[in-house]
C-alpha positions as CSV (number, residue, x, y, z in Angstrom):
1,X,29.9,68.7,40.4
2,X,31.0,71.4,42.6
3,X,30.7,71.9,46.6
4,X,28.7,74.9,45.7
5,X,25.7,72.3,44.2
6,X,25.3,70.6,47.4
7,X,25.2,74.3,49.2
8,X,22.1,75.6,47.4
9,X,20.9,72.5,47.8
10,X,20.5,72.2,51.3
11,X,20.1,76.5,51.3
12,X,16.9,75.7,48.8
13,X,15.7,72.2,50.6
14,X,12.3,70.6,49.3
15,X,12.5,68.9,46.1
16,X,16.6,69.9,46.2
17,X,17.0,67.8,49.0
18,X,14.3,64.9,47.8
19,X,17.3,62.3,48.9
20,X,16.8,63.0,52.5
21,X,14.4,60.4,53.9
22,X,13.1,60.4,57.1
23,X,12.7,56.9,57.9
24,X,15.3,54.3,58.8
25,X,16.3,52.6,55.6
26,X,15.0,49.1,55.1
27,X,18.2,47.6,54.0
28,X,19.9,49.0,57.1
29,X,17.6,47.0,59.5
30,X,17.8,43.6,57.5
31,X,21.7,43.7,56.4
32,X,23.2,45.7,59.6
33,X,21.7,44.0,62.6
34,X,22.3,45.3,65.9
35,X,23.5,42.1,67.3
36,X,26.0,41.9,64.6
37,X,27.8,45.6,64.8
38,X,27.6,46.0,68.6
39,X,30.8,48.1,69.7
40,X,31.6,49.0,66.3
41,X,32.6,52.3,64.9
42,X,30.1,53.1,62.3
43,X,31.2,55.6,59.2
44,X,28.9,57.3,56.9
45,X,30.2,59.8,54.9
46,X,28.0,62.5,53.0
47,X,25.5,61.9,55.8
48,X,23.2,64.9,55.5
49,X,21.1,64.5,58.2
50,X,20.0,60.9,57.8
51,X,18.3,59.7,60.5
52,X,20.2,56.0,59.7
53,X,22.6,57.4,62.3
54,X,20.3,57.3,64.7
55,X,20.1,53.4,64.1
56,X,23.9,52.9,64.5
57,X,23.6,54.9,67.5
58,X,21.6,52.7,69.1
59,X,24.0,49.7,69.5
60,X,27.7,51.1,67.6
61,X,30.7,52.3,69.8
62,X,30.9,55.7,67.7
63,X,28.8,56.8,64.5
64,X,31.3,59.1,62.5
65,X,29.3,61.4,60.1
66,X,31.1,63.4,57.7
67,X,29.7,65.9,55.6
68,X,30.4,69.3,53.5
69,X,27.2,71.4,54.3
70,X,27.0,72.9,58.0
71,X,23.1,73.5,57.7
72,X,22.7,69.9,57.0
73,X,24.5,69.0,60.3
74,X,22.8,71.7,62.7
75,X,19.4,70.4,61.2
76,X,19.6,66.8,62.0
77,X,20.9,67.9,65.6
78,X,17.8,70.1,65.5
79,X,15.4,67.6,63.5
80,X,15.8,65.4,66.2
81,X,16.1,67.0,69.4
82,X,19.9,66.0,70.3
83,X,22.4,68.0,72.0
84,X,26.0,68.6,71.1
85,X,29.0,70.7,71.6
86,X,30.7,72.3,68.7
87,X,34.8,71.8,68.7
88,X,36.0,73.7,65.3
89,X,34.3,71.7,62.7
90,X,33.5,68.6,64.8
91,X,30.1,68.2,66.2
92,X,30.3,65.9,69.1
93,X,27.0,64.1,70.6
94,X,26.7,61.0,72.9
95,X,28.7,58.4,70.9
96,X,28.2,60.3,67.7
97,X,30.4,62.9,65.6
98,X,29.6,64.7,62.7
99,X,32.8,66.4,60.9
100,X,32.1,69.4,59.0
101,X,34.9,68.6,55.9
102,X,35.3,67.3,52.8
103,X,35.2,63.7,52.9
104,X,38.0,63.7,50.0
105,X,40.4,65.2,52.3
106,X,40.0,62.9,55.4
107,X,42.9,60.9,56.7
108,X,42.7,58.1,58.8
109,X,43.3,60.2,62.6
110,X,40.3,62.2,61.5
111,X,37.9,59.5,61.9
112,X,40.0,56.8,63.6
113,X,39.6,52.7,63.2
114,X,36.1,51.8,61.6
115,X,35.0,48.7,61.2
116,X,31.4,49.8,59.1
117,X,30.5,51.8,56.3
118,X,27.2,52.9,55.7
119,X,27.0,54.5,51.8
120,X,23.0,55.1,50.9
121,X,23.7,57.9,48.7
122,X,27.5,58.7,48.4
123,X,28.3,56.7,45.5
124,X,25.6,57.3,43.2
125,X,26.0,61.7,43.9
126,X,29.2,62.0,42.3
127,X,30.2,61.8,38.5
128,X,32.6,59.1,37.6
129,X,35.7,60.6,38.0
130,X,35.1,62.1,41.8
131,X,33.2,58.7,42.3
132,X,36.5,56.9,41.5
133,X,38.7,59.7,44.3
134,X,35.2,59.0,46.8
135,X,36.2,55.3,46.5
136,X,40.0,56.1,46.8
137,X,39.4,57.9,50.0
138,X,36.8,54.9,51.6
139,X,39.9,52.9,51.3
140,X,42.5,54.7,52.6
141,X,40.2,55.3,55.7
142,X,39.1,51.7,56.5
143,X,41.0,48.8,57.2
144,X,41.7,45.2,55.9
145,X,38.3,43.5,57.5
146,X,36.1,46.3,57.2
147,X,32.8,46.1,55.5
148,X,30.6,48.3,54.0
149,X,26.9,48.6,53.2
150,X,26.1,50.0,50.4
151,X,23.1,51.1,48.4
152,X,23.2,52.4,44.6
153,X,20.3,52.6,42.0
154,X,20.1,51.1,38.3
155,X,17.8,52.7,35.7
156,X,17.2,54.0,32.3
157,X,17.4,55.8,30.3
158,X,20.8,57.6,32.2
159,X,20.5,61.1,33.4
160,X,23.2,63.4,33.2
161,X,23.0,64.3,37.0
162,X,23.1,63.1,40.7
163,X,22.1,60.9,41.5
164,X,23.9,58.6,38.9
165,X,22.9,54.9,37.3
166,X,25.2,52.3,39.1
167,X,24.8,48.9,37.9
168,X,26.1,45.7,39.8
169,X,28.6,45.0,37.3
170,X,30.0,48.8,38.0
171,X,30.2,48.0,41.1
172,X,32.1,44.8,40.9
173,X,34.9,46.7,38.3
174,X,35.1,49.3,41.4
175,X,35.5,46.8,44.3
176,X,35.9,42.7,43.7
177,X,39.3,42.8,43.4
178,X,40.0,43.9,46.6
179,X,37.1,43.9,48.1
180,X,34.4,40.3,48.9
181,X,31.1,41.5,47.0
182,X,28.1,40.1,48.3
183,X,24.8,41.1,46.2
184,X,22.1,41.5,49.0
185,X,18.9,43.2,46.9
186,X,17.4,44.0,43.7
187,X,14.3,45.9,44.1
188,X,12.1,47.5,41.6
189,X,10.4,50.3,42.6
190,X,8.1,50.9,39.8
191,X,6.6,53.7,41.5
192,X,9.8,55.8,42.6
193,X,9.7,59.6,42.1
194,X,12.2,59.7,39.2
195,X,10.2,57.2,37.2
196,X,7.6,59.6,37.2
197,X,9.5,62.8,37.2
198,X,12.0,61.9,34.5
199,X,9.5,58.7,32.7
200,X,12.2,56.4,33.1
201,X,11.7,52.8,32.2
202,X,12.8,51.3,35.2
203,X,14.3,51.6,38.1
204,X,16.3,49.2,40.8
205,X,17.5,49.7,44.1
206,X,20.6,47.4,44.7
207,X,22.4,46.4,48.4
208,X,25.6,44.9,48.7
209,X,27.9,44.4,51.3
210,X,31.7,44.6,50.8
211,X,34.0,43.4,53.1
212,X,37.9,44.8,52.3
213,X,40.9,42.0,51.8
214,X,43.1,44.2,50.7
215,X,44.0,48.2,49.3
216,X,42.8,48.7,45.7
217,X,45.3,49.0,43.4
218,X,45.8,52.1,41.5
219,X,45.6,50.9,38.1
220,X,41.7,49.5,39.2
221,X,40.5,52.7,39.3
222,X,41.2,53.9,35.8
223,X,38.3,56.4,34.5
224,X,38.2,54.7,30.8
225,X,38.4,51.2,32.4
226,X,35.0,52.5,34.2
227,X,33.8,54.0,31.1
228,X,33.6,51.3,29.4
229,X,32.0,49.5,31.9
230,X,29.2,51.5,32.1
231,X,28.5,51.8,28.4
232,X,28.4,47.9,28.1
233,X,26.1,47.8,31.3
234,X,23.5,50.3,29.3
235,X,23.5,49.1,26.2
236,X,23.1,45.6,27.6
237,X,19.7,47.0,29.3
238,X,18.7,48.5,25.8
239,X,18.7,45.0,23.9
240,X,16.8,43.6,27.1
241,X,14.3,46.3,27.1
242,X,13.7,46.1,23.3
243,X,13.8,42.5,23.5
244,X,11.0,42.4,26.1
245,X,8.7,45.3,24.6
246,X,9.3,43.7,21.4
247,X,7.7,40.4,22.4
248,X,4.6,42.0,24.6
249,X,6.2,40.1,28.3
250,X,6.2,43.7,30.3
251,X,5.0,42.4,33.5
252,X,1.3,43.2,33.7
253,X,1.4,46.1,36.6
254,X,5.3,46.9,36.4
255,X,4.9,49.8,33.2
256,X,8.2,51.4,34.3
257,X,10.1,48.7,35.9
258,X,12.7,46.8,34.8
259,X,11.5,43.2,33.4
260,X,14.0,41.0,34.3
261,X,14.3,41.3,38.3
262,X,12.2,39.8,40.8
């Protein structure tokens, strides 16, 4: 997946940019209360123009959004009404930046200390080799004690593209052991666009929250390690699914989502 994707993307908008929601995400509310992250500095990388900044905002030190595409960035300034002042490829509002960059390429001085990260879509728009240099580059930013929110979907079968199938157990190889795991949601969402678009046969929305003990090591983030991970993962959910069709116990009402979450 190249830079040049998420350009026409945003250039072509409507269905191209169908990740882009408008509201504030419910996970964000429940599992990143504003009592709890008062003063912090909040970083969300890929950010588009999510208005979930706009919730950090409200109670954070500094929200740091980074993100490739410049027409995302004037658009959210736009969308909702915010001034800013442009310095080179940071765009700086009231106690909230958005760089203009690569996240890949960030070093710590570019976005100083954080103590959050705020990942809705980041991990689950990149294949698994720039998903393993995307993780590579969360740590290297963020310090021992820093947590991160983060949101990826489960569902089969697999497509090919963004945004990508990320089971629990992927993201346990990724992060537990360097990183305190905690398994927030598991939602179905029967009625999700890319059921319907793509007939999938189910399809999950996880949370977790990670909190960082320690630097991953290298050796962790192995592509065939991850491979492998992910093939079990599926064809786990293929003997489930055939086990469950095969018996007649599809949840009466759920045609489309996975059986064996509440």
């Amino acid at each position: 997946m190249q830079a040049e994707f998420w350009f026409d993307s945003w250039e072509r908008g409507g269905f191209h940019t169908s990740f882009h929601r408008r509201d504030i995400h419910p996970f964000v509310e429940t599992h990143t209360p504003g009592e709890r992250f008062v003063g912090s500095r909040v970083l969300v990388p890929l950010c588009g123009k999510t208005n979930d900044m706009l919730y950090y905002r409200q109670f954070a030190r500094h929200v740091i959004g980074v993100e490739l595409v410049e027409k995302a960035i004037l658009q959210f300034f736009e969308d909702n009404g915010l001034d800013y002042v442009q310095n080179g490829s940071r765009f700086e509002s009231d106690r909230l930046t958005i760089l203009c960059a690569d996240f890949m390429d960030l070093t710590p001085e570019d976005v100083g200390p954080i103590d959050l990260v705020y990942d809705r879509a980041a991990l689950v728009a990149m294949p698994l080799e720039m998903r393993l240099n995307y993780i590579r580059a969360v740590d290297r930013l963020t310090p021992v004690g820093a947590q991160q929110l983060l949101n990826t979907i489960e569902y089969d079968p697999v497509l090919p593209s963004a945004p990508f199938s990320i089971a629990p157990e992927e993201v346990a190889a990724y992060y537990a052991d360097a990183y305190d795991v905690d398994h927030l949601e598991a939602v179905v969402i029967p009625q999700h666009g890319m059921v319907r678009r793509w007939g999938l046969r189910f399809l999950i929305e996880h949370g977790f929250m990670l909190k960082k003990r320690q630097n991953i090591r290298p050796e962790l983030l192995d592509p065939h390690l991850h491979m492998a991970v992910g093939d079990m993962v599926r064809a786990r959910n293929r003997r489930l699914l055939e086990l469950v069709e095969g018996a007649g116990l599809w949840p009466k009402g759920c045609e489309g989502a996975h059986p064996g979450v509440a």
